[in-house]
N, C-alpha and C positions, 0 to 999 in steps of 0.2 A: 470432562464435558460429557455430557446425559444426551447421545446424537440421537438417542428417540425423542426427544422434547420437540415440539410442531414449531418453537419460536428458538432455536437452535440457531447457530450461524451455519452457511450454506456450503459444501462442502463435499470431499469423497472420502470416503475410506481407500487406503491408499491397499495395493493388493501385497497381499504374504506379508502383511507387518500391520501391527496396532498401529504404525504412525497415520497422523492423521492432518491435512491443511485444509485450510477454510479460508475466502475469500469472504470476508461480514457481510449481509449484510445490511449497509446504513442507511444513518436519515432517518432514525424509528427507534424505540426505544426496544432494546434485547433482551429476554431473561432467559437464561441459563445458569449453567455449574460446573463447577471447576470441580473432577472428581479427584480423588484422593489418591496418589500413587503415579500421580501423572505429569508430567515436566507441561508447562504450557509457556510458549514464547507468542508474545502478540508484539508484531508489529505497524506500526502507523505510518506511513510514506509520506499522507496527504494530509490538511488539517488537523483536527486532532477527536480525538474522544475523554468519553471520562468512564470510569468504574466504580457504581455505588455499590459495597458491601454494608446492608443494611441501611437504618434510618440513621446513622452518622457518622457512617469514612468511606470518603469518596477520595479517589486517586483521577491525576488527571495525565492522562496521556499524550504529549505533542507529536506533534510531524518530527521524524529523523528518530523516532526514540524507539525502544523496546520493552516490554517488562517479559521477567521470570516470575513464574507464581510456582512453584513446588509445597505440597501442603501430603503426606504420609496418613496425616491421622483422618480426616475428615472433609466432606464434601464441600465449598463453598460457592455458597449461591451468589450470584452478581447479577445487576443491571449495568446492561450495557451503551450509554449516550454519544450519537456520534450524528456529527454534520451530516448529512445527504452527499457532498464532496469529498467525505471523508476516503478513504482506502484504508481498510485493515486487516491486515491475514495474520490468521492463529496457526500455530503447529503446534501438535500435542502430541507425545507420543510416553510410554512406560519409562519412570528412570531407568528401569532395569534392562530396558533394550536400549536402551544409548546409550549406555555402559558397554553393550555389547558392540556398540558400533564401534566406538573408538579405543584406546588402551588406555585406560585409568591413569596408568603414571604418569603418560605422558603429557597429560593436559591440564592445565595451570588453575581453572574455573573452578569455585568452589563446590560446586553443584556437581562434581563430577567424584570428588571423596566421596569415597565408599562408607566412610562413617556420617555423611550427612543424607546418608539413606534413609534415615530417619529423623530425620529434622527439617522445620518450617526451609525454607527460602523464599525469598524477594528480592526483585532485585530490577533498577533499572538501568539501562545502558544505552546508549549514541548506536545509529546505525550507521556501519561503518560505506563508503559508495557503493562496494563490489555488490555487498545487497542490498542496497538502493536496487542497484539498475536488475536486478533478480525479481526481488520484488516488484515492480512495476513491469516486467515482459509477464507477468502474468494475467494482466490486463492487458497486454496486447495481442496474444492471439488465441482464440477459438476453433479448437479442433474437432473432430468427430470424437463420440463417448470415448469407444476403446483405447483412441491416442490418447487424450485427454488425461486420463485416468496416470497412463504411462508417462506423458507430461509433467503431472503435477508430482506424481511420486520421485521424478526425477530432480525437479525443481526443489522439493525439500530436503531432499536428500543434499542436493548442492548448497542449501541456505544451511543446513547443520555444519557443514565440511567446514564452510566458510567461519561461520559463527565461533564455535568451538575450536578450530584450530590458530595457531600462530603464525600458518603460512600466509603471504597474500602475494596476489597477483605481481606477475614479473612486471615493471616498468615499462618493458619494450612492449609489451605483447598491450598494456593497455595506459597509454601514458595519460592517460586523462583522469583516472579510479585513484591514482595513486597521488595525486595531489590535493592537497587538503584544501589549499588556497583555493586550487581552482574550483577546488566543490562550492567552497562558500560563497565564488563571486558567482559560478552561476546557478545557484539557489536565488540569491541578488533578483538575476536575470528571472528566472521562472516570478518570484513572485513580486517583480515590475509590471511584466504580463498579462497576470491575474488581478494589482491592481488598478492598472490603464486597458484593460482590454475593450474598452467603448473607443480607444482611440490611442490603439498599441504606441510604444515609440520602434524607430526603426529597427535593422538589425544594425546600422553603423552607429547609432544613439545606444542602443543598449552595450555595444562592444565599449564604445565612449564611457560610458556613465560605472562601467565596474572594470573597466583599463585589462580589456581583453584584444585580439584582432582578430576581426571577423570570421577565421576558418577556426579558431580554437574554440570561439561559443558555440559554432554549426554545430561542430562534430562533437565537442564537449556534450554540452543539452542532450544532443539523441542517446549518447552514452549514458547518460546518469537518468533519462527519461522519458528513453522508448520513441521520442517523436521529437522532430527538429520543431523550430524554436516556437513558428508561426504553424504548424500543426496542430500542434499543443494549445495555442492557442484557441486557433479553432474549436477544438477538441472541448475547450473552458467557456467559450461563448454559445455553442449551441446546446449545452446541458445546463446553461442557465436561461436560455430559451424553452428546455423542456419545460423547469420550472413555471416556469411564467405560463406556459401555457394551460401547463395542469390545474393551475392556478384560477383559470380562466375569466381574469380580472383585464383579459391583454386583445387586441388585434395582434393579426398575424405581420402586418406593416408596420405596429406598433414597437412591439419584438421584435423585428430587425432592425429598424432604428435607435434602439437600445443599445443592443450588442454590438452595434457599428456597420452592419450591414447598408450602406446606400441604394441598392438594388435589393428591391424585395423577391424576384425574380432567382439569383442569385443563394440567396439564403434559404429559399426552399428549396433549392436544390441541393445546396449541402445539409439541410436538416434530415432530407431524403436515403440522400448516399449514407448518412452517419446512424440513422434510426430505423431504414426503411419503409417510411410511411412519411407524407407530407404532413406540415404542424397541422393543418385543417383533418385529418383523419385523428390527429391525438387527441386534436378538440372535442371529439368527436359530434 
């Protein structure tokens, strides 16, 4: 990826190492390049994207998935198409330093043979929970530059370990990552959420509805998504208030009565706390 290009995904150089992560981003159309020599892992948390390489092959990227692009001989250019709700962070870094990171033998991934140093790959794969929930504390919090920097270099370092190795998390230490059922009932739950959120169902309805008990979805959700259940929520109703507003086809009473807000009172308070500035200033 060409990080001097003005329409590039947004991003740091990570310090003492080519590696590099990028938070997209979305909701716009991307052009960039995938340069030549360079492992790129893009993954998608949140709805989904697509990747046009040229005027006819296009790959489409879902929620929970990842792709590998590895390409030796030459630069490939993409457009990048992805929801406004999408989430998508890229890690790029040299094969040849992630060769360095880990020991060749002992890692199963094709992509890690020393004789496919020089050959195409592609490749796409399931994100497994432990980076789920990686991936999305990266959107949860906002540090000053200098942490930040330190931050994110730490986080992809942690997303390689994870990715690339056979280890995973002990069961005791995090017993919710490590069950597969439990991810899928509450994905269920997230995207019940997302779509009843004009008129959520409860938390004893949603435990109900995907045969969980109440303290396993609590504590499950913030685990696999950064934010308990009705957070999240939240979190999904006043960014499709931004929408509407930007939009400026809406009242401000309009727009809370949508999203489910009864109290318009209320809801611009939380648009406030969540955006820092009330809808009528986004209006401007």
């Amino acid at each position: 990826m060409n990080l001097n290009d003005n329409d590039s995904p947004k991003g740091l150089n990570l310090p003492e190492s080519h590696l590099q992560l990028q938070m997209v981003e979305t909701g716009k159309v991307l052009h960039s390049t995938f340069e030549p020599k360079i492992l790129y892992l893009v993954f998608c948390i949140e709805d989904k994207a697509s990747f046009a390489f040229g005027p006819f092959y296009r790959r489409e990227l879902v929620e929970d998935k990842v792709f590998l692009i590895y390409n030796p001989e030459e630069a490939l250019k993409y457009e990048l198409h992805s929801q406004e709700m999408a989430k998508i962070v890229m890690i790029a870094l040299p094969l040849s330093e992630l060769h360095q990171l880990f020991v060749p033998e002992s890692m199963e991934a094709p992509v890690f043979k020393l004789e496919n140093i020089n050959r195409k790959y592609y490749d796409e794969k399931s994100i497994s929970a432990e980076i789920r929930q990686i991936l999305f504390s990266l959107y949860k919090f906002q540090l000053p530059a200098n942490a930040q920097r330190l931050y994110l270099h730490a986080k992809a370092m942690e997303i390689l370990s994870m990715f690339f190795s056979a280890q995973t998390l002990e069961r005791e230490n995090c017993p919710f990552l490590n069950d597969e059922e439990l991810v899928r009932k509450l994905k269920q739950v997230k995207e019940s959420l997302i779509e009843h959120y004009q008129a959520a169902p409860t938390l004893v309805e949603l435990a109900k509805q995907v045969g969980l008990n109440e303290n396993q979805l609590k504590i499950g959700f913030k685990e696999i998504y950064g934010l308990p259940p009705y957070q999240y929520l939240m979190n999904h109703r006043l960014e499709i208030a931004k929408n509407m507003l930007q939009s400026s086809k809406y009242q401000v009473n309009e727009i809370a009565d949508h999203i489910g807000y009864q109290n318009v009172s209320h809801f611009i308070s939380a648009f406030k706390k969540k955006f820092g500035m009330t809808p009528k200033k986004l209006m401007g």
